[in-house]
N, C-alpha and C positions, 0 to 999 in steps of 0.2 A: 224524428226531427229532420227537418231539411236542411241541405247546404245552408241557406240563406239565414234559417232560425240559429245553425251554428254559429254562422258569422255574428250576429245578436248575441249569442250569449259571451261569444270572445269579446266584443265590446262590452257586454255586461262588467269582466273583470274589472275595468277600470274606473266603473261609477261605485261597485256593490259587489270586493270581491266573494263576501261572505254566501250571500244571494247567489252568486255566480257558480260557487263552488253546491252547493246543495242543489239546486235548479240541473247542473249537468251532472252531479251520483244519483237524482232521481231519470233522468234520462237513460245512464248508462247499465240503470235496474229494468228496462221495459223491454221486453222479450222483441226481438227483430229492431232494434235499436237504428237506423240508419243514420250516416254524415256522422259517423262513431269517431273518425280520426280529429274532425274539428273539437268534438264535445269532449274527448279526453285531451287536446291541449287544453282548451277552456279550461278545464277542470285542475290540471298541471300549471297553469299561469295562477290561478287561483289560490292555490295551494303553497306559493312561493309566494303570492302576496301576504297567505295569514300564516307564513312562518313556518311552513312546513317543505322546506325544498325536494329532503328526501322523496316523499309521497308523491311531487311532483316529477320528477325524475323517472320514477316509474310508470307513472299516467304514460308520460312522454315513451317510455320505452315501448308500451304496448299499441302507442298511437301508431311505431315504427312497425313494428310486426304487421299492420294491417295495411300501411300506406302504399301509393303508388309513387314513381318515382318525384314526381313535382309535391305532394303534400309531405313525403318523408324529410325532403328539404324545408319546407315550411316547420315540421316537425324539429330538424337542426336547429334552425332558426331560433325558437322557442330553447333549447336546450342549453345553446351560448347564456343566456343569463342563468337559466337555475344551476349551472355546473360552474360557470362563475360566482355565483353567491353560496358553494358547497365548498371552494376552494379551490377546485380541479380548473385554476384559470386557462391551462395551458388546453387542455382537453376541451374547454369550450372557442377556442380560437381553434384547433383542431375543426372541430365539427363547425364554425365557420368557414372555413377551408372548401370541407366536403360543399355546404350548400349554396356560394358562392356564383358557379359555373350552373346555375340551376333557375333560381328563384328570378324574375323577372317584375319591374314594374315597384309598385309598391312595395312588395315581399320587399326587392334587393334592397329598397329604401332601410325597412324595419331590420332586414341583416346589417345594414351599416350600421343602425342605429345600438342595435347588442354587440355588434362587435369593437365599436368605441365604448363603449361599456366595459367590457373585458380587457379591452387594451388597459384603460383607468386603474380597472384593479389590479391588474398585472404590472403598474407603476409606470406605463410609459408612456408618460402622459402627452411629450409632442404628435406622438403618433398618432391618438386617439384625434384630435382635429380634422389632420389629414383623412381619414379612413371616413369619415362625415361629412366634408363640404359640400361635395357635388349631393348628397343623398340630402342634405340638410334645407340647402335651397327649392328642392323639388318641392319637398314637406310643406316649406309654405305657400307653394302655390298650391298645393293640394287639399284635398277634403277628411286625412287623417290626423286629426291634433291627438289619438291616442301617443303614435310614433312619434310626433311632432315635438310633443311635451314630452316625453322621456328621452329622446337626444337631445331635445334644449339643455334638461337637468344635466344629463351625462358631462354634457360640453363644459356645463358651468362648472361643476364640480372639477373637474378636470382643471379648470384654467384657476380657481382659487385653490389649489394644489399647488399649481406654479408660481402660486406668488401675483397673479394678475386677476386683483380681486374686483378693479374697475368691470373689467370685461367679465368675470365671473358676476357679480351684482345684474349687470344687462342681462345677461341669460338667461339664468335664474328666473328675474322678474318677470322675465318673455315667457317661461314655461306656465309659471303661474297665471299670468294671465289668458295666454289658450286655454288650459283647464277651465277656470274662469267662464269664458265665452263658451267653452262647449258642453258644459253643466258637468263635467267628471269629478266629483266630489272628491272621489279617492287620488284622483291624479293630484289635484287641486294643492289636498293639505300633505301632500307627499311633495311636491314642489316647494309648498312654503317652506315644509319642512328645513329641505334642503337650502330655501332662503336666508332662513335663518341661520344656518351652520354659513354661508358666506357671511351674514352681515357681522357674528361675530368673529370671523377671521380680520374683519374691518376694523374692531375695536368697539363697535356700539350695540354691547354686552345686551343693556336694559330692551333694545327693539331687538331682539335675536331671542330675546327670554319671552318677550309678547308674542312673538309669531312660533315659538315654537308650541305655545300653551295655545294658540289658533289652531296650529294643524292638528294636535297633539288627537280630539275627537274622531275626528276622520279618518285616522289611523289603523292599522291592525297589524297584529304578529310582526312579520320583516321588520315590517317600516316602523312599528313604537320599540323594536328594540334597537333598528339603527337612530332613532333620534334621541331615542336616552345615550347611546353613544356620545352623538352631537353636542345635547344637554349636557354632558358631565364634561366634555369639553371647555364649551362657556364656562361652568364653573371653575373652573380650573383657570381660565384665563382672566377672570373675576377675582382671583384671590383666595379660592375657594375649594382648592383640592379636598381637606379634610372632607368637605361634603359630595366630593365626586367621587371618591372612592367606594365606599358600598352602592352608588348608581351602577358602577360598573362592573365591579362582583355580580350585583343582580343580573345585568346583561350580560354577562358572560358565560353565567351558569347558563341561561336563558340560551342562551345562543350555542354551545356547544351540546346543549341537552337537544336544539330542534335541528342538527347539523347543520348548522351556518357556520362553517368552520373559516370561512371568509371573513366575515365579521366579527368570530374569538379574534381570529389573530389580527384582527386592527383594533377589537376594542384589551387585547392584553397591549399595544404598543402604548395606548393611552392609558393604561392605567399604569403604566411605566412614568409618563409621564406625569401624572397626579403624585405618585409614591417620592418623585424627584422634586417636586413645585412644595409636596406636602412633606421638607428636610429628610427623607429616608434617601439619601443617594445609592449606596449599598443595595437596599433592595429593589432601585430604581432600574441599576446596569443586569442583575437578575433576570429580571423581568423582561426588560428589552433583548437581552440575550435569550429565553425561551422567543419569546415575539420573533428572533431572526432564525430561530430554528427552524420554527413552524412556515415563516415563508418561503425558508429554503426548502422545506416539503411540498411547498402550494409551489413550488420555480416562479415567485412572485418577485424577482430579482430588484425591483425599482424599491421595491418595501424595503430589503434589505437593509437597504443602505440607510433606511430613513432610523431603523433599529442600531446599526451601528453607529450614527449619528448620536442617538440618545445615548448610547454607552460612553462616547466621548463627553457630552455633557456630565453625564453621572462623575464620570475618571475626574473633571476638573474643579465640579461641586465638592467632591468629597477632598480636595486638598493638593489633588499630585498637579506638580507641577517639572513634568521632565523634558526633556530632550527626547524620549522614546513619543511622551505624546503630544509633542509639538510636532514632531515627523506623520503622528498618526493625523492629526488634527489637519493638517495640511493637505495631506493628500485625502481624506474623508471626504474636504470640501472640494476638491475636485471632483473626485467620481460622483458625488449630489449634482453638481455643476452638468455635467456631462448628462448626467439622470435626468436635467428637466426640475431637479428642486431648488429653487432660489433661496430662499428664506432659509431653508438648514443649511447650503452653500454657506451664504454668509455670516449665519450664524457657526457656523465651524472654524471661518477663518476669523472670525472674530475671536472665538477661543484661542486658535493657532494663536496670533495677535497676544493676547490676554496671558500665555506662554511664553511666547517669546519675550517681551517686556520684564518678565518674573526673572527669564534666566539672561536678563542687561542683554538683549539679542537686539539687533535692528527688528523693525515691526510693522515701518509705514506700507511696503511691498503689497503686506497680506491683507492692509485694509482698505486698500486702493481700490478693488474690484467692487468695494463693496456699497463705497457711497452714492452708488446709484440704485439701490435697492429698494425699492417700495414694500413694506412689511409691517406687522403688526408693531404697536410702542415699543413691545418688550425688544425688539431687532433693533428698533432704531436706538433706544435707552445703550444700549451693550454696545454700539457701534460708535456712539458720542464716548461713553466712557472710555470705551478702547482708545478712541483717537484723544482722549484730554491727558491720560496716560502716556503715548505715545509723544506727543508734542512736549509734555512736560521731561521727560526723558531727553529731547531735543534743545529741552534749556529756552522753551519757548513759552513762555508764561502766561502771555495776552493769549498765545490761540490755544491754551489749554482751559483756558478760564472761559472762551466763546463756547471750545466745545461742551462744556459743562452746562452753559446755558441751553445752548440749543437741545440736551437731550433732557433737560429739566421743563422745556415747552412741551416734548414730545410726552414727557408721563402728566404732565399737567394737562395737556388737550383729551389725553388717554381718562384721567382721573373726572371732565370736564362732563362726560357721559354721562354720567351714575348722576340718578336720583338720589338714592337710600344712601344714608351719611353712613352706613358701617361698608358700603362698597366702595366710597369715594378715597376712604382711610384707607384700606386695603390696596386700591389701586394706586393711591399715591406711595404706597411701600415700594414702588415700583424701580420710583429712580432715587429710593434712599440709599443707595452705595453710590451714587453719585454724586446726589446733593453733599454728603460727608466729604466726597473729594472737592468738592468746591468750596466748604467751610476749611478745609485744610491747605485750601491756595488763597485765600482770603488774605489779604495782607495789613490792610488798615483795619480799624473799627467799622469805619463805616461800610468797609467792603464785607467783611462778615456778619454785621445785620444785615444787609442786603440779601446775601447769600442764607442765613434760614429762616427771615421771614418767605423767602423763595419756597425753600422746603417745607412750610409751615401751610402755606399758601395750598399746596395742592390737597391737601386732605380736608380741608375745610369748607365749608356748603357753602356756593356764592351765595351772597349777602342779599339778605327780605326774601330771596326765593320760595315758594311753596308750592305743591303740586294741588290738581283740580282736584274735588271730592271724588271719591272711589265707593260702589257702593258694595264694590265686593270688597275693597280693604275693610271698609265700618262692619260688616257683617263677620270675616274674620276677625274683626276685633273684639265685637260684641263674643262670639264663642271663646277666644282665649279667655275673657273674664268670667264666663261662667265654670271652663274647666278648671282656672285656677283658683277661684275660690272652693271648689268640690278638694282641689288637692291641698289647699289648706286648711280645710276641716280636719282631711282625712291625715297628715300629716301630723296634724294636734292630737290626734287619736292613737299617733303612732304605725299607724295602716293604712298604707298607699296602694292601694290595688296598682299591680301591674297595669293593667288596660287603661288604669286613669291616666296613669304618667304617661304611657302611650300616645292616648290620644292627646294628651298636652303638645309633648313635644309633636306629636305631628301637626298640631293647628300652630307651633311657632314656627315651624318649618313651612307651611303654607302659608303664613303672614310674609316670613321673608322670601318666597321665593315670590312671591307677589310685588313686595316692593324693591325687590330687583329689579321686576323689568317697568316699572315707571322710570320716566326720563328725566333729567336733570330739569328743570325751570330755571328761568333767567330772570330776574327784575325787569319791571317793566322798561320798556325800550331796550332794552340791553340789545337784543338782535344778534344773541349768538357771539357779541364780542367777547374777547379777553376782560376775565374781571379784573376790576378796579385794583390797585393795590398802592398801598400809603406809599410814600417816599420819606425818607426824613425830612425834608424842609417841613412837610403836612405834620410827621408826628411832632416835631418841635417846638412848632407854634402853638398846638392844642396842649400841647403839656403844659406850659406856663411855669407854674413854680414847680411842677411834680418832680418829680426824677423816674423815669424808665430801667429796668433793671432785664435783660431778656441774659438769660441764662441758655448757654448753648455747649451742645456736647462735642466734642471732634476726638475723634476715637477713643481713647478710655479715657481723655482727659474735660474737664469742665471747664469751661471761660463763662464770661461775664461781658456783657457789651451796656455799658451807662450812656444816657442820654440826660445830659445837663446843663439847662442853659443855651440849648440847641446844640452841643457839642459833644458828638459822641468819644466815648472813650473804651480801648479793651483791655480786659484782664484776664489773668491765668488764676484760677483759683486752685483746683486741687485733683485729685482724682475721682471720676464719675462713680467709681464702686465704693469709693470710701465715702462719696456722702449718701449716694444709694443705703448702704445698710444700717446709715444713723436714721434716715428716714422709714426706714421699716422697724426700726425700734422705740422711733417715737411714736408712729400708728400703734405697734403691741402696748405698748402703755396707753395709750390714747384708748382702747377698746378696754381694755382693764378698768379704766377709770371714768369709763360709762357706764359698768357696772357698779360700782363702788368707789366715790369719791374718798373715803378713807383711807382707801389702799395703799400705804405707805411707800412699800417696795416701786408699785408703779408712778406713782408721784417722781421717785427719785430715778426710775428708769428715763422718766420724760423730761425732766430736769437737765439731767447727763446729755440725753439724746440733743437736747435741743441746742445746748451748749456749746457740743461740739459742731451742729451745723454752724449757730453763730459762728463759732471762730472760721469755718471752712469757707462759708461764702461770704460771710460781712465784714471779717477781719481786713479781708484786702482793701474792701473797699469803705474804709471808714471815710476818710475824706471825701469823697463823692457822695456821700446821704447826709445833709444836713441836718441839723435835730430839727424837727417838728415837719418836714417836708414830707407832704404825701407821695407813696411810691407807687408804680405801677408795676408788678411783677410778671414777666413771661417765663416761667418754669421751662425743665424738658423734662419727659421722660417720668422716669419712678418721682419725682421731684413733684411734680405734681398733688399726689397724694400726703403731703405733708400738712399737716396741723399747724401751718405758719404762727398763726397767733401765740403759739408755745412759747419761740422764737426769739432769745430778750433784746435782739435791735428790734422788735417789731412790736414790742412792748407797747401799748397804747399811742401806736404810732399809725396813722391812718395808712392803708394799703388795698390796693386789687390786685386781684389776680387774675391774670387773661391768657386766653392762645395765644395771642402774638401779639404784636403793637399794631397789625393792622385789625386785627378784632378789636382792639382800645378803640383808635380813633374811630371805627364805626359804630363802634354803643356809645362816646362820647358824644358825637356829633348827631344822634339821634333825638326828634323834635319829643319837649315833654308830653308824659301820660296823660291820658283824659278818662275821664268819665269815675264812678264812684270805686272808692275800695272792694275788695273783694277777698273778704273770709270765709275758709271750709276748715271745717272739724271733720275728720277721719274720722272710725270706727273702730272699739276696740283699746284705744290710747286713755288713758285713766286722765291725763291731765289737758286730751285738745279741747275739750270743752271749757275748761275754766281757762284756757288760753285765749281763748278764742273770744269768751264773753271780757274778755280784762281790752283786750283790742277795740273791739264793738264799742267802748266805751270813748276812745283815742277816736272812733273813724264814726262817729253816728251817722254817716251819709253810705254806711259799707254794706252791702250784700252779705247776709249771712246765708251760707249751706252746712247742714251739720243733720247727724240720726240720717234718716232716708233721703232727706233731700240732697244731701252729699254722694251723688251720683255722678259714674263718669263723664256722660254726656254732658250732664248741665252742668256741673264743674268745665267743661271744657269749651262750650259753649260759652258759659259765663266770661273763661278767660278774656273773650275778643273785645268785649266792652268797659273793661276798667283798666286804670293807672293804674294800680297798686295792687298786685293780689299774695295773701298770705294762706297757705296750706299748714296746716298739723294733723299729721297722718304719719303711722306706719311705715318707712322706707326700706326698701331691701336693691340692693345691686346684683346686677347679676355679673358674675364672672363670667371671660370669654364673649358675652354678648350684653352689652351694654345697654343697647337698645332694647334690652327687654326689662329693664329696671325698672319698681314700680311705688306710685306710690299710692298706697290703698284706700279706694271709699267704700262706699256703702253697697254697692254691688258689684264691684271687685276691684281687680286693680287697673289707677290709670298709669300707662305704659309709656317710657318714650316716643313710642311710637304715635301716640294720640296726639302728641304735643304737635306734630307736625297738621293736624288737623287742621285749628282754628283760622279765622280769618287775620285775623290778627295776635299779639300776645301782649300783654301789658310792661309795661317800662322798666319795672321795677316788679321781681318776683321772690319772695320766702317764700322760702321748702322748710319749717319748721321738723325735720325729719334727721332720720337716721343716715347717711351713704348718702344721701343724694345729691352731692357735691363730687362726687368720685367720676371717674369716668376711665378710659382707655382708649386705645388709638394712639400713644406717644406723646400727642399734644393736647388731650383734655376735647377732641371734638365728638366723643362717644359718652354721651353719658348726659343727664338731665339738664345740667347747668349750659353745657357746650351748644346742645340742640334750643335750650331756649335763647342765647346770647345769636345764636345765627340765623333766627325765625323771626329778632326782632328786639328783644326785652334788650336795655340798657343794661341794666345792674341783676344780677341773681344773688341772691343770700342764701347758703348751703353750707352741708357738714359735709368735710370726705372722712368723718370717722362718726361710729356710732354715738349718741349724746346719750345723757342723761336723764330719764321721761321728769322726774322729780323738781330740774336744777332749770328746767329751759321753761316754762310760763316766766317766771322772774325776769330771766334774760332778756325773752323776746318782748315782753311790756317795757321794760327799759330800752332796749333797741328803737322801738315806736315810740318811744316817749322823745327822744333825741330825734329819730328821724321827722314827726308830725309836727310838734312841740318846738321845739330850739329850732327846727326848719336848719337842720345838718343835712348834709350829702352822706349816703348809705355808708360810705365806707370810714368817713367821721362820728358819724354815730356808731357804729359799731366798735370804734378805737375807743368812742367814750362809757363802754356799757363794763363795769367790773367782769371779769373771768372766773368763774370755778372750775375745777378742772374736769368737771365733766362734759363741759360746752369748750372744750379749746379747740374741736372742730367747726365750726361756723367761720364762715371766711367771704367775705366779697368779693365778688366772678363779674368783669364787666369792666362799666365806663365807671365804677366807684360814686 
């Protein structure tokens, strides 16, 4: 092989290092071998690309043995990165040293370029610029985009280390695009790669989870175990440690099994980090403390600090709050400061802060540096707290209650992101310790409705939104229902083949990581603005005679905010765990007495239970619900899941139930349904077919699906063209994931997830079912009834406790007798339908 054909196969690395690497071990097998020193780096650069740095290391060594003085440089050259991604950072700054006073022209270009590389991982991140500029400019006037596009990366990554993610974004995007233009596949989706870990340092989770599933094919060895790093990140900053945690294990193994000991010890700092996000603080500071061992071994000094960083979080997660670590937290954020790390700086003196404050200490000093900090929500969330904290302290009221605001935009634009409603819930968790502070400075009524419809506000899917059809989501859907009906066969049988549940859970897990990275949709015209959100004057007008009841929690105590007559009013009701645990004992009887209405004991468990919420929440407020006035209820929390109708103020007393008053007014205000009824009968249910046919009779203009024809699609499909649709089916909730709740037809089950399909949804929906009124999230926006009220439908009818299959044809032909008939509003007819106790779950969700 010739000089020239070497140089070819050294570019080869970057389009096809797999190719690259076999093409130069067939070379370095052919007796008289020449241009042997290029073809063993090739093969060495190769070998670091599919994850095997060791092996390259050694290529490299023997490259040296043969070189002349000008290629053993070249040889150096090549060695700053693989001795840099082995851990031995200092060693390859070292051997940039040697080849430095050598390499000329291009070469010294491609040494700048590894040696801000090693600078990076060596943590010291100003320097690394410097050590590029002049070589960086050359690049692009020149004819190597190999070079070019790996100090673009290097750079970017480097500057969204410091917090300067504008400028890390440009860089990035510049690397990718030469790749791009010079056909380098492999560079390409190693840049994206690397794109993506910037855009979600930015906050915009859902586009950082698309590009990393773009580059993810192109990848090999190094690079798919540094971007599972990347990936488990995002998740993490999604809400979502529990699922980043074995990504990381896998790469770690991965990675200390191929010696990338660079790479263990940054993806152990992160899984420090997941173990802390994921409430283990304890084994969070662990962890971190191994992580700062190891880079004390690598003389990785800038890391250090980012580990002792975390151990200060973990110290202040877990409880302590001293004077030893307000001294530590202080000076921590210094020496970051000094480091070049911005974001853990001010996330440290935030803590300091967050400390001081605890032990009555002045505070404003430590957060003064920090409000110029440009950083992810979670910095900007902690820095509004701190300073609402701080001011209040100050006996300053007004500007503790602004800073409350402004850090409650910051996790609402953060929450504004996410498509998929179990990421939006999740990330509006974000500034729930601080929304709770702003319901605790709330001073009037009206100031504390304001304040959690605020925090109500971010978890919930702006309003008509839907995403474009997906035909990889439909096809992951289509397989979750054929796995899940296989493992409810198999479940019936009592024998669940390990490999079925397997492959279950991993088509739910590639459903959701799917609809993770779809984007938020806005209603049409929206354009990106702030959504809409009710004011009083709006809810009080629409109410009319109603009366609004929004039930709000501030720390373990429950209030009440009435809206009556346009006037709102606040109350103290009681303690949030003592009516918590009446509501979980009126659910245990409520599930008792779906199996057996006779059951006497749970009759009287339900009785009791229900009893004593009356007195807890309705006692106070007898004088504000007039007798016969329709109510509008906004729950929190465990409250939620109550069997209201139990309830004896709620006794044939018309009521809805809703997220918040501004979910009211916008399924209120919603223009009525059109087009014909729409009834389906489930599979399996002894009594949906005589349900269904007693309906048919109330709606002879109704679509009937029932037997085969009750298919998910065409059930789903059907939804978008009728006002009225009633289901009798099957329901089961699923705990922990909501959106996988289903409710079953004839070829498996439709999923909350399907709901999000349709072009539309009908005004008014029965769920003739089991659960499927339940939901999670805090506020009811995870789960069937939540997901259709914010897709569109006005009124839902749902059970959040199991029914009775026996007791409910009865009910719901009366329910449709009242609603078609007498021409009542849903939640009138349902006041007017007799109770047995095996239906005291069914409850109106909506505009009533």
């Amino acid at each position: 092989m010739t000089g020239s054909q070497a140089g070819a196969l050294l570019r080869m690395v970057a389009v096809d290092p797999e190719r690259a690497y076999t093409r130069a071990l067939k070379t370095l097998r052919r007796p008289g071998a020449v241009a042997v020193v290029g073809v063993l780096r090739a093969a060495a650069l190769a070998a670091k690309e599919l994850g095997r740095p060791e092996e390259g290391i050694d290529f490299l060594g023997q490259a040296l043995a043969r070189a002349d003085e000008y290629e053993a440089a070249q040889v150096r050259m090549n060695l700053v990165g693989l001795l840099a991604a082995r851990g031995d950072v200092q060693a390859a700054l070292a051997e940039a040293e040697r080849a430095a006073g050598v390499l000329r022209g291009a070469d010294a270009d491609r040494l700048a370029a590894n040696r801000a590389c090693a600078l990076a991982r060596a943590g010291r991140l100003g320097a690394a610029p410097e050590v590029a500029a002049r070589a960086l400019a050359r690049l692009r006037r020149g004819d190597d985009p190999f070079t070019l596009c790996g100090l673009l990366t290097n750079l970017g990554l480097a500057a969204a280390l410091r917090g300067d993610l504008e400028e890390a974004e440009g860089t990035v995007g510049e690397a990718v695009a030469v790749a791009r233009e010079a056909g380098m596949r492999h560079q390409e989706a190693m840049a994206t790669a690397n794109l993506a870990f910037v855009v979600s340092r930015r906050g915009d989770l859902p586009r950082a989870l698309r590009l990393f599933a773009a580059a993810e094919p192109g990848l090999a060895g190094e690079r798919i175990a540094q971007t599972r790093f990347d990936q488990a990140e995002t998740l993490i900053q999604a809400g979502l440690p529990g699922e980043a945690r074995p990504t990381l294990a896998a790469a770690l193994a991965d990675a200390a099994a191929h010696g990338r000991h660079c790479d263990a010890a940054d993806g152990m700092l992160l899984l420090a980090h997941a173990e802390l996000a994921d409430g283990d603080p304890e084994r969070a500071a662990q962890t971190a403390e191994r992580a700062r061992a190891t880079f004390a071994e690598q003389e990785r000094t800038g890391w250090m600090l980012l580990a002792e960083h975390l151990v200060l979080r973990a110290r202040w997660t877990s409880g302590e709050r001293s004077t030893i670590l307000l001294g530590s937290a202080a000076v921590t954020a210094d020496r970051l400061a000094r480091g070049g790390w911005a974001e853990a700086s001010a996330e440290a003196r935030i803590i300091a802060a967050r400390v001081a404050l605890a032990l009555r200490r002045p505070a404003g000093h430590l957060l003064a540096p920090v409000l110029d900090v440009r950083g992810p929500a979670s910095l900007r969330v902690a820095f509004w707290h701190a300073t609402a904290l701080e001011r209040w302290e100050r006996h300053d009221p007004r500007g503790a209650r602004a800073a409350v605001w402004a850090g409650l935009r910051a996790a609402e634009e953060h929450a504004d992101v996410f498509g998929a409603l179990d990421l939006r819930a999740r990330a509006a968790g974000l500034g729930a310790e601080l929304a709770d502070l702003g319901l605790r400075l709330a001073r009037s009524a009206r100031e504390l409705l304001t304040a959690e419809e605020r925090r109500r506000a971010s978890a919930r899917r702006p309003d008509a939104s839907r995403p474009h059809p997906d035909p990889e989501r439909a096809a992951a859907l289509a397989e979750l229902r054929v796995l899940s009906t296989e493992h409810t066969v198999a479940a019936a049988r009592g024998d669940v083949p390990r490999a079925l549940a397997a492959r279950l859970a991993g088509a739910e897990a590639r459903l959701q990581a799917g609809t993770g990275r779809r984007p938020a949709s806005l209603p049409d015209g929206a354009d990106g603005a702030e959504p809409c959100r009710a004011d009083l004057p709006d809810v009080a007008a629409a109410l009319g005679d109603r009366v609004l009841l929004e039930l709000v929690r501030i720390g373990d105590e429950l209030h009440a905010v009435t809206v009556r007559d346009g006037r709102p009013r606040r109350h103290r009701l009681c303690a949030y765990e003592e009516a918590g645990r009446a509501v979980e004992l009126a659910r245990f009887a409520a599930r008792r007495l779906a199996e057996r209405e006779d059951d006497a004991q749970a009759a009287s468990g339900l009785a009791g239970a229900a009893a004593t919420l009356d007195n807890l929440l309705f006692g106070p407020l007898a004088r504000e619900l007039p007798d016969g006035a329709d109510l509008v209820i906004a729950p929190t929390g465990r409250l939620h899941g109550l069997p209201w109708a139990a309830v004896p103020s709620l006794s044939e007393r018309p009521f809805t139930v809703v997220p918040s008053a501004h979910a009211w007014l916008h399924a209120a205000l919603r223009p009525p349904g059109r087009g014909a009824p729409l009834l389906v009968a489930g599979p399996g249910l002894g009594h949906a077919e005589r349900e269904i046919a007693a309906l048919a009779l109330l709606y002879p203009s109704a679509r009937v699906l029932g037997g085969p024809a009750a298919r998910v699609e065409t059930v789903r499909d059907a939804l978008a063209g009728c006002g009225l649709a009633h289901v009798a089916a099957h329901g089961e909730f699923r705990e922990g994931n909501g959106l996988f709740s289903e409710l079953r037809l004839a070829d498996g089950p439709l999923l909350v997830h399907d709901l999000e399909e349709p072009a539309c949804v009908p005004r008014t929906v029965v769920l003739s079912a089991c659960d499927a009124g339940r939901a999670e999230g805090g506020d009811a926006v995870i789960g069937m009834a939540g997901v259709l009220l914010a897709l569109g439908a006005s009124t839902v009818i749902a059970s959040v406790t199991p029914v009775l299959d026996a007791a409910t044809p009865a009910f719901m032909t009366a329910f449709h007798t009242a609603l078609a008939k007498a021409r009542l509003s849903p939640a009138r007819a349902l006041a007017s339908v007799p109770r047995t106790p095996g239906v005291q779950g069914f409850l109106c969700f909506g505009a009533g």
